[in-house]
C-alpha positions in Angstrom: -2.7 8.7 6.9 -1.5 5.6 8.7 -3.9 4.4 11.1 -2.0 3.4 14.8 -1.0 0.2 16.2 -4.9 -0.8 17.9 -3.9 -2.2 21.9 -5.5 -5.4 20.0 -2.5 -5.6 18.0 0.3 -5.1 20.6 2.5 -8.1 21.5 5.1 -9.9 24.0 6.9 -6.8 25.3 4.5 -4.0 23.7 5.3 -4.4 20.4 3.0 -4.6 17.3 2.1 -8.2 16.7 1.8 -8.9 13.1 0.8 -12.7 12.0 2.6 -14.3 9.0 -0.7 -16.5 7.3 1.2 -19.6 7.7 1.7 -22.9 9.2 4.5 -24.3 6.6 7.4 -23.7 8.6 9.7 -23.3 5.2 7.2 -20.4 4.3 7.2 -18.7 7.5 11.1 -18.7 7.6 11.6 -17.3 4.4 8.7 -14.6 4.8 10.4 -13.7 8.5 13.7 -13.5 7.3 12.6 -11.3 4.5 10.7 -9.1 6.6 14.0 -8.4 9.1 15.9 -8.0 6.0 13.6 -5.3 4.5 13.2 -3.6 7.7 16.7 -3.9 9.2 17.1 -3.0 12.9 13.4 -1.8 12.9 12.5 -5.7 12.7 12.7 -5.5 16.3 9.8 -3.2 16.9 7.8 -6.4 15.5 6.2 -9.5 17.5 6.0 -11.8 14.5 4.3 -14.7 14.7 3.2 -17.4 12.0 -0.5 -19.3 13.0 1.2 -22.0 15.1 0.1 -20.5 18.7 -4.0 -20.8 17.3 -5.2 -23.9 18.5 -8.5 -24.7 16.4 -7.4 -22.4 13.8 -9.6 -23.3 10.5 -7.8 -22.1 7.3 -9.2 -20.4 4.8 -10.1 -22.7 1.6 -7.7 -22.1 -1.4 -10.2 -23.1 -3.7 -10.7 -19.4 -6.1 -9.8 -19.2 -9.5 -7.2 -16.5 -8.4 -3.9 -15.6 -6.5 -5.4 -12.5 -5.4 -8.8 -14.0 -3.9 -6.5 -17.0 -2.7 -4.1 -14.1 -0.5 -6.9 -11.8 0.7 -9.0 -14.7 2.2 -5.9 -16.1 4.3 -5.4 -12.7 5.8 -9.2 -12.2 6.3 -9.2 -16.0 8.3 -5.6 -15.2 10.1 -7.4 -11.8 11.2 -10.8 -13.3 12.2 -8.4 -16.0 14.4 -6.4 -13.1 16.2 -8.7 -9.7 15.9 -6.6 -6.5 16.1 -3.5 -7.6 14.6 -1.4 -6.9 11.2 -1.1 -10.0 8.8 0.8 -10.8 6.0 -0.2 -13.6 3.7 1.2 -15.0 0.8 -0.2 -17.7 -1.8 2.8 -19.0 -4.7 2.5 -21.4 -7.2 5.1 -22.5 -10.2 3.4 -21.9 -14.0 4.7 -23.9 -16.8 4.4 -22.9 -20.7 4.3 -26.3 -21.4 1.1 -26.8 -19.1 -0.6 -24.0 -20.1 0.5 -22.2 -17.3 0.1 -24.9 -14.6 -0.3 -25.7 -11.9 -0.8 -22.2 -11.4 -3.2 -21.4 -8.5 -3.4 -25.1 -7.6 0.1 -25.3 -7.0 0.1 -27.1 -3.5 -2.8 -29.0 -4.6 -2.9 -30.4 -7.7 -1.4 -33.8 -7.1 -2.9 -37.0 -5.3 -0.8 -40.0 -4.5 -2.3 -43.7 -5.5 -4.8 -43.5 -2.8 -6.1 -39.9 -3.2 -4.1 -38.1 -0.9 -2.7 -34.9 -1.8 1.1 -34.6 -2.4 4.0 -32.3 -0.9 7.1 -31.4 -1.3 9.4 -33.7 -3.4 6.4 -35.6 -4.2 5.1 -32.3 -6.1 8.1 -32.2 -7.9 8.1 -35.4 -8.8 5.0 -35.2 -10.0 5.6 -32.0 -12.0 8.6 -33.6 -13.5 6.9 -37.0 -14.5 4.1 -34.4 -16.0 6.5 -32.9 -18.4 8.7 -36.2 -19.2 11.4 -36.0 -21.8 10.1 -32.1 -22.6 13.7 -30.3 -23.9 14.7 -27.6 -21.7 13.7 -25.1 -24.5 10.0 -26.4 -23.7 10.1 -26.2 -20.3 10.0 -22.4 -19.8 8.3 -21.6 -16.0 7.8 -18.7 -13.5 7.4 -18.7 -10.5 4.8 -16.6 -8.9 4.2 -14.7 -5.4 1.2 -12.6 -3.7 0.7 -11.1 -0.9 -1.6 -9.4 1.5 -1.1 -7.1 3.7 -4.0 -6.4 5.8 -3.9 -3.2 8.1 -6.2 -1.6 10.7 -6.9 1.0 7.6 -7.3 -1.5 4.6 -5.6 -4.3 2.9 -2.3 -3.8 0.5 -1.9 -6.7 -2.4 1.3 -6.5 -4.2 3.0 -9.8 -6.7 6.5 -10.7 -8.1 7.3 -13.2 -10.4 10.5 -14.9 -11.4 11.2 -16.2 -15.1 12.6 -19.4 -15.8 12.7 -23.0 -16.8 12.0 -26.9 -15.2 14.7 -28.4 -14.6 15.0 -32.6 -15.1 15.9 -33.3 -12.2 15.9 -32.1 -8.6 18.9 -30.3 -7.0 19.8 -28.6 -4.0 18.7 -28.6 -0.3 17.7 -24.9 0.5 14.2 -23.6 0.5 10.9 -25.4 -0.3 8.5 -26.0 -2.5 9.2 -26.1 -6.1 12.7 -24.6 -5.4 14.6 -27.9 -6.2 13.2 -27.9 -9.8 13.2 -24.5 -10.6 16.1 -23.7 -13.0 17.2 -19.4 -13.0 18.7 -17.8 -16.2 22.1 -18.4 -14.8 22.3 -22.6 -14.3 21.3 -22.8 -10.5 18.3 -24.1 -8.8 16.7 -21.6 -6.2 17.7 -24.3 -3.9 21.2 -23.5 -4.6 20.9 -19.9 -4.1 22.0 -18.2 -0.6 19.4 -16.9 1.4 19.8 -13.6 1.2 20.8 -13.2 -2.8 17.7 -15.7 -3.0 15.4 -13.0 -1.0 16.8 -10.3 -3.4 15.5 -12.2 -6.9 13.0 -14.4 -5.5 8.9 -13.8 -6.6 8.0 -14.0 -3.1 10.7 -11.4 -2.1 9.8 -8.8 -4.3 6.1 -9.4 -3.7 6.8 -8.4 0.2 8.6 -5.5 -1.0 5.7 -4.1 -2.7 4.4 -3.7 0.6 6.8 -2.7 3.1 6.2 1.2 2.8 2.7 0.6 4.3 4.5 -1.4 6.5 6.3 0.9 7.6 3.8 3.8 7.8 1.6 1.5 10.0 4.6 1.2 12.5 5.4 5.0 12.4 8.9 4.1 10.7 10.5 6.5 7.7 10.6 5.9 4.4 13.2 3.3 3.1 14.3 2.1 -0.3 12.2 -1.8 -0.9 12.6 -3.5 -3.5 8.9 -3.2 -5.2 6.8 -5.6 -6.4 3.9 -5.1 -9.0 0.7 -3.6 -7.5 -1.9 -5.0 -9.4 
C-alpha cells in the first residue's frame, strides 16, 4: 500500500512537490522531460522542482565505491534539505572496456585540469578521448550507465539502465550533456544527435526512471501505465 502525499510534500497550487537531486541544469531537463513523458497529462499533478530554490544546500559527497550508495545518499541530502517531499535522484557515468570499465563511478570527477581543478563538460571528453588516443573503434567498446532513487514517504525505490556502445574519436553533436558528444550507438549517431524524445526512449537514464514510475504513480494515486522498465537491482 501506497502511503499519501504528507501536507509536507504539497506544492505551488496543492500539488505534490517532488525534487529532482540536481543542480546541472542539462540533467534536470532531461529527467523533467522524461518524467512528463512517462506520466503524460498526469505530469501536471506534479510541482517538480530541481535543488536550485535551496540556498545553502550542501550536497551529498559522491565519493562511494558504488552507483547505488552514490543515488541513495543524494536523495537522502535533497530530503534532509526539503523534509516531506518525493525525490528522484540519479548518478551516471560512461564505462570503457578499454579502461577497465572507467571512469565508471567517478565519471564527473575523474579529471583535473593543469592546476588541479576538476573538469566538465567538453573538457571530460576531451580528456576521455586523449585517454584512449589512437585506440581502433573495435577497442573502444563503452556503456553508458544510469541509477536512480526514488525516495517515498514509505521507502526508497532504486532501479538502473544501461546503454551499449562504443567512444567515438571525435566529438559530435550539440544536444544533451555529458558524455553524449562522444558516445557512439550501434547505429553511427552520437546521443547528441538523437531527438529528445527517441533519445528518452533508448537512453540509460530513461529506462532507469522507468523502473520506477509505477511507484510513482501509486504514490500519486494514479493507475497503472505501461513504463518502460529498468533493471531493479
Amino acid at each position: 500500500m501506497t502511503a499519501p502525499v504528507a501536507p509536507s510534500a504539497v506544492g505551488t497550487g496543492g500539488r505534490p512537490r517532488l525534487r529532482v537531486a540536481t543542480t546541472n541544469p542539462g540533467k534536470r531537463d532531461e529527467l523533467f522531460r522524461i518524467l512528463r513523458t512517462a506520466l503524460g497529462p498526469a505530469a501536471a499533478v506534479l510541482d517538480m522542482r530541481d535543488l536550485g530554490d535551496l540556498p545553502g544546500f550542501v550536497p551529498a559527497a559522491e565519493d562511494a565505491p558504488t552507483y547505488r550508495e552514490n543515488v541513495v545518499r543524494k536523495a537522502l541530502a535533497a530530503r534532509l534539505a526539503d523534509p516531506g517531499c518525493a525525490v528522484l535522484a540519479d548518478d551516471s557515468g560512461i564505462e570503457v572496456d578499454a579502461l577497465g570499465g572507467g571512469p565508471g563511478v567517478r565519471s564527473a570527477r575523474w579529471a583535473t585540469d593543469p592546476r588541479g581543478a576538476g573538469l566538465s563538460g567538453a573538457g571530460l571528453n576531451a580528456a576521455l578521448l586523449a585517454r584512449l588516443g589512437g585506440l581502433p573503434p573495435e577497442r573502444r567498446a563503452a556503456r553508458m550507465v544510469a541509477w536512480v532513487a526514488l525516495l517515498l514517504p514509505d521507502g526508497c525505490r532504486v532501479a538502473a539502465g544501461s546503454v551499449a556502445g562504443r567512444v567515438a574519436q571525435a566529438a559530435r553533436g550539440s544536444g544533451g550533456f555529458g558524455y553524449d558528444a562522444v558516445f557512439v550507438l550501434p547505429d553511427g549517431r552520437r546521443l547528441s544527435e538523437v531527438q529528445p524524445a527517441e533519445k528518452d526512449m533508448v537512453s540509460h537514464r530513461g529506462q532507469a526512471v522507468g523502473g520506477v514510475v509505477a511507484d510513482l504513480r501509486r504514490w500519486l494515486g494514479l493507475p497503472a501505465a505501461a513504463a518502460v522498465t529498468g533493471a531493479q537491482p
